[in-house]
N, C-alpha and C positions, 0 to 999 in steps of 0.2 A: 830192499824198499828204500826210494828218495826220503832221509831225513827233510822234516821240514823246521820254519818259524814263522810266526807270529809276529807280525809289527803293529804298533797303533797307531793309527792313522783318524783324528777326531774321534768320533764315535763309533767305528768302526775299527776290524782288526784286517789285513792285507798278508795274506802267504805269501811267503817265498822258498824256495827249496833249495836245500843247501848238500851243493857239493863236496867232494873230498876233501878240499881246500878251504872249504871254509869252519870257520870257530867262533861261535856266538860267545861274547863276554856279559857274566852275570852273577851275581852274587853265587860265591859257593859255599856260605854256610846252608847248612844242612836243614831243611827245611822241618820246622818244630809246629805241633798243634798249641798254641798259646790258650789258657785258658783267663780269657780278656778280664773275667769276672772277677776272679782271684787276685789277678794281676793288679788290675784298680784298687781294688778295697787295700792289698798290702802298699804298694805306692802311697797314695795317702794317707793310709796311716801311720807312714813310717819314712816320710819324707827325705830327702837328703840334704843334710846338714842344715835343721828347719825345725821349729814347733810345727803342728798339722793346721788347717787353718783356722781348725776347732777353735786350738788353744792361741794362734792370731788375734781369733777376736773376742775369745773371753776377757785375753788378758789388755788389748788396746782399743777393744770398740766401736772400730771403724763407724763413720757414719756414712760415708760414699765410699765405693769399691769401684775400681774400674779393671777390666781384663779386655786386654788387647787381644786381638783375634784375626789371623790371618785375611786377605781378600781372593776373589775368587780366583787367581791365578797361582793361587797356593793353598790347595782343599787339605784338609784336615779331616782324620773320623771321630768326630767332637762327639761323639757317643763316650769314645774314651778320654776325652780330657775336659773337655768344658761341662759336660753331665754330672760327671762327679764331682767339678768343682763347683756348680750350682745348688747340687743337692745340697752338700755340706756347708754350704754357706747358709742355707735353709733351713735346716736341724741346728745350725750354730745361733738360729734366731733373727737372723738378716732377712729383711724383707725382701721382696721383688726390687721393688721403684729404690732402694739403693743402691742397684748394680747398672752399671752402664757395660754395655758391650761395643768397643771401639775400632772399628775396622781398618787394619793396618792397609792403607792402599799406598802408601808411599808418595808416588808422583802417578799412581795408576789411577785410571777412570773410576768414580763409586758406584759401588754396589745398587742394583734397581730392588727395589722389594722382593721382587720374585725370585731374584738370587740368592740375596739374605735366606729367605724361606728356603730357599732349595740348600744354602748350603751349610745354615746354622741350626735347622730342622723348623718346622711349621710351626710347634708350640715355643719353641723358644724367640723365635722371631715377632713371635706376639706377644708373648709374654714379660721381656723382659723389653727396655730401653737399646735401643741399638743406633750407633752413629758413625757415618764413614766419614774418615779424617781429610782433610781439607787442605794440601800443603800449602797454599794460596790462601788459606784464610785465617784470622788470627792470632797468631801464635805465644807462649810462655818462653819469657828468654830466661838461658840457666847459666848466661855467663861462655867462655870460648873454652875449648876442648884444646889438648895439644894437638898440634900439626897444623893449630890454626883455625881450627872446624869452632864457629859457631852454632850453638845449640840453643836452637828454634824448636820448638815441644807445642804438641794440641793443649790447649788449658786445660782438658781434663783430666791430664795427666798430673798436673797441677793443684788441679783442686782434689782428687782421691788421697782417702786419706791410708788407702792398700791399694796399691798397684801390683796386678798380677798379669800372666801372659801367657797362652794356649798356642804349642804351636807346632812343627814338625822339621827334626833335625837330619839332614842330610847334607850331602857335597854340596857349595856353593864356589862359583869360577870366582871369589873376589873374596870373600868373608871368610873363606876357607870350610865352614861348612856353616849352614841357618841357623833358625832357632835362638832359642837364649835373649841374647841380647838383640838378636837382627830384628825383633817384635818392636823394640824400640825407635834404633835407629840401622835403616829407613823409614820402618813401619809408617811412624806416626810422630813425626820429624818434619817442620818449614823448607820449602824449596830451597834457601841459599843454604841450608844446611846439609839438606842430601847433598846436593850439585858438589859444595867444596869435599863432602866424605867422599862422594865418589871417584873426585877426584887423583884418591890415594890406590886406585887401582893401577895407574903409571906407574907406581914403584912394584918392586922386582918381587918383593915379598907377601906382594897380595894376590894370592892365586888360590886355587882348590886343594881343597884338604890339606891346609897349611898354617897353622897357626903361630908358630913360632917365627917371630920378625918381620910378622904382615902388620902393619902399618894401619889396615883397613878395620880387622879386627879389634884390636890396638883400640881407639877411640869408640869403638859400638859399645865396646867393654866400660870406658868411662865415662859413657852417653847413661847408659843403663844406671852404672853406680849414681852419680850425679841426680838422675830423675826419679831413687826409689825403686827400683821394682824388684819387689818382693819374695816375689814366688809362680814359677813357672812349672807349668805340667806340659812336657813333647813326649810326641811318639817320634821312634826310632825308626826310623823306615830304611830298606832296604837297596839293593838296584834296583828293584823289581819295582819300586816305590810302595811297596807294598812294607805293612808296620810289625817290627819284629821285636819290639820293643816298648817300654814305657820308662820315662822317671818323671821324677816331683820331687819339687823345697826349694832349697835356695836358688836363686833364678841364675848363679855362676857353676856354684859347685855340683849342681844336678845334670847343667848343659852339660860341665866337663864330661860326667860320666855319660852321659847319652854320646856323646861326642867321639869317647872309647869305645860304645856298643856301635855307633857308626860305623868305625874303623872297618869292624869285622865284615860287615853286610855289603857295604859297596866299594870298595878300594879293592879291584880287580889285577895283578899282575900279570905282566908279558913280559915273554923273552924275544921276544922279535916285533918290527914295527911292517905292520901289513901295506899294500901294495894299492888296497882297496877297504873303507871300510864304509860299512851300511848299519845305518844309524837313526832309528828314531826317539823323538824326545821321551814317548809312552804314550800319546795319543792324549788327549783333551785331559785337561785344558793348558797343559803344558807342550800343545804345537797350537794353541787358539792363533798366535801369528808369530812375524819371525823375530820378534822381539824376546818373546820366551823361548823362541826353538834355539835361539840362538846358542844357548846352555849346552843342549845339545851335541854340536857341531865345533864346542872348544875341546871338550870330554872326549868326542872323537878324536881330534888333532893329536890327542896323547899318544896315540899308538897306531897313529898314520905315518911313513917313511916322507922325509923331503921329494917333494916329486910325487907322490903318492895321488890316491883320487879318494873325496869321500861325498856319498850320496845322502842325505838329507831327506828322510821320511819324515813330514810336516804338512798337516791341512793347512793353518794357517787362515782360519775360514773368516779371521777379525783383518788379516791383509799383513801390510808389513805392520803395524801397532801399536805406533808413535810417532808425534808427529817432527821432532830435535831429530830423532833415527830415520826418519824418512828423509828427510831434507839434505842430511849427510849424505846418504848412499845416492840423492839425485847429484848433489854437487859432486861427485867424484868422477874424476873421467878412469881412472883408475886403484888398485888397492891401496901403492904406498902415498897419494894424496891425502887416503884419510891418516896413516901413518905420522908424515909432517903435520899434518892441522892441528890432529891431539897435541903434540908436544908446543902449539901456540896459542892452543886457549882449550879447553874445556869445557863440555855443555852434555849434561846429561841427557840419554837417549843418543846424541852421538857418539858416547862411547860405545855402547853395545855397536852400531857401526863399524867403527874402530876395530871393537874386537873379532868383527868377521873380517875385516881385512886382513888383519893381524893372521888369520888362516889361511886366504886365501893365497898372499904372497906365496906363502911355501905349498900348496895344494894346489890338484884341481878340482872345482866344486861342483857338484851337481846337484840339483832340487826337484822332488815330487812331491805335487800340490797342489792347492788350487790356484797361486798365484797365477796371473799372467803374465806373456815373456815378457813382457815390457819390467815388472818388479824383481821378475827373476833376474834379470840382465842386470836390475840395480843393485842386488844384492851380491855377486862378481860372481853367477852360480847360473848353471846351464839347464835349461827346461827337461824332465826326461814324463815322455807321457806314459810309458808301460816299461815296469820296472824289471820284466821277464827280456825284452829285446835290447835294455840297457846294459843287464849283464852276461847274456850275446855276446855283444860287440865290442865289452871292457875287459874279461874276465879271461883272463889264459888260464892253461891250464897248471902253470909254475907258480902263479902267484898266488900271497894268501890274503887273504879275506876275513877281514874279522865283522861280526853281527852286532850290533848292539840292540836289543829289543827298548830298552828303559836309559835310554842314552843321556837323558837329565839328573839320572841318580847314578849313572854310573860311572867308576872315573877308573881307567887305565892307568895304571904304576909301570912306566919301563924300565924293566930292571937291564941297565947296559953291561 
């Protein structure tokens, strides 16, 4: 019987069947029944390297609290982390109308209501203060970071008198992995301040799942310390992007340990670099356009051969997703154009650009989507309408093929 998989594809899922030859990459710890219920209550109350927030605010008394909170292009099962942290700030005596909830959108589009409700639950979206951050609007100066990074902060970062942060820790192509500090900055961070952080993705030591002598990380860590923040609850999520974990307390020393249980979940090894490899980001809303598939399609690159081919499972039903990333990929007549540009100036949204070319040079690309060929062609990636007669006509029968079902969370180790 034809093995099959599973790809996401927006809101839907896409079969494909897989040959002898092929090997889907995906977390192989062992799949565990998590009893979420347990898991919460001990978490919080036994925080790591942290009083609980009980004992926060008996003993300091916060009168504003603010907790940053991802935006829609980074869901959260905030049943597990911002529930319990509302409640207990509840029982702790904090009223409603002192908690502000601040939606990390970075340089991304804000939140409509309907999203909010949909993605921080109905009752809480009414109930509590909710505000999508503003990079363009006016911002708390905390003084310059090293490397040069000015740090531009929402003021109500500013005015909280407890800063805390809800969020989900996984592989990240630049930060080396989310979560923790990244609530901060990008989160909820002044445009000249992302633009120069981002900047530090040019150097050598800012890549995925890499913490030691990334540069990028480096400053989120001193962005964090500098603006306070306090106490952070992530879930651990796996390739599957799926949550196999939780911590809470200190908003450094808990990432770290979330950062350890990372490790295990998504950091997939290979001994060989495949010939072809097919790759979706997980389906919505991390392929909404190819600004986030983009994640994707670096994650792939890790264990594609020079010369190799990889296919791109992406709706992408928001278009390409930015309009710095859009402008790049039209000006380019070719990959290494955006290659030289980056190294003369910098402009975020153009790097994620960038960084598809930075694949494309050594690849070739293919994309199924909704895009049309006109963006596909911008993107240095070849239109494929039905995924069954593509690999037809790509797929020998010597070469190997590796899968990536959750290609955002999962990141290939090649072991040479």
């Amino acid at each position: 019987m034809q093995k099959r998989v599973e790809l996401g594809y927006g809101d839907r899922r896409i079969e494909i069947e897989l040959a002898d030859n092929f090997q889907v990459l995906q977390s192989s710890v062992t799949e565990q029944e998590v009893n979420w219920q347990e898991k919460v209550l001990n978490v919080f109350s036994k925080p790591i390297a942290s009083p609980t927030l009980t004992e926060i605010v008996e003993e300091e008394k916060p009168e504003k609290i603010v907790i940053i909170v991802n935006d829609l292009t980074r869901p959260v099962p905030y049943e597990l982390v911002l529930v319990p942290m509302l409640e207990e700030f509840q029982a702790a005596g904090i009223k409603k109308k002192q908690i502000t909830l601040l939606i990390a959108t970075g340089m991304h589009r804000p939140m409509t209501a309907e999203e909010v409700a949909g993605s921080l639950g109905e009752e809480i979206a009414r109930a509590y203060k909710w505000v999508n951050h503003d990079c363009d609007g006016e911002q708390a100066y905390y003084g310059e970071l090293s490397e040069g990074v000015p740090l531009y902060v929402n003021p109500l970062v500013a005015e909280a008198d407890l800063l805390c942060a809800v969020g989900v820790i996984a592989p990240h192509y630049m930060a080396g992995y989310s979560g923790g500090r990244k609530s901060l900055l990008p989160g909820v961070c002044g445009r000249e301040t992302i633009e120069k952080h981002h900047a530090l993705m040019r150097r050598e030591g800012s890549t995925t799942a890499s913490l030691a002598g990334n540069d990028f990380h480096k400053v989120m860590v001193e962005a964090a310390e500098k603006c306070g923040l306090r106490f952070i609850a992530n879930i651990v999520a796996d390739s599957r992007n799926e949550p196999v974990d939780l911590v809470a307390g200190h908003w450094l020393k808990a990432w770290e340990e979330g950062v350890r249980l990372c490790e295990q979940g998504s950091l997939v090894p290979v001994d060989e670099l495949a010939d072809l490899v097919i790759v979706s980001p997980g389906g919505f809303p991390k392929d909404i356009n190819m600004y986030q598939a983009q994640k994707a399609l670096e994650n792939a690159s890790y264990c594609t051969r020079i010369g190799g081919k990889i296919l791109l499972v992406a709706e992408c039903r928001e278009g390409l997703g930015e309009a710095a990333f859009e402008e790049w990929l039209l000006e380019a007549g070719e990959p290494r154009d955006l290659e030289e540009r980056i190294k003369r100036e910098f402009v975020l949204g153009g790097h994620k650009a960038y960084a598809i070319a930075r694949v494309a040079v050594n690849h070739s690309l293919f994309l199924y989507s909704s895009l049309d060929t006109e963006s596909t062609a911008r993107c240095f990636m070849s239109p494929v309408e039905d995924i069954g007669s593509f690999l037809a006509e790509n797929v020998k029968e010597d070469d190997l093929v590796y899968v990536l079902p959750h290609g955002a969370n999962t990141v290939p180790i090649y072991r040479k």
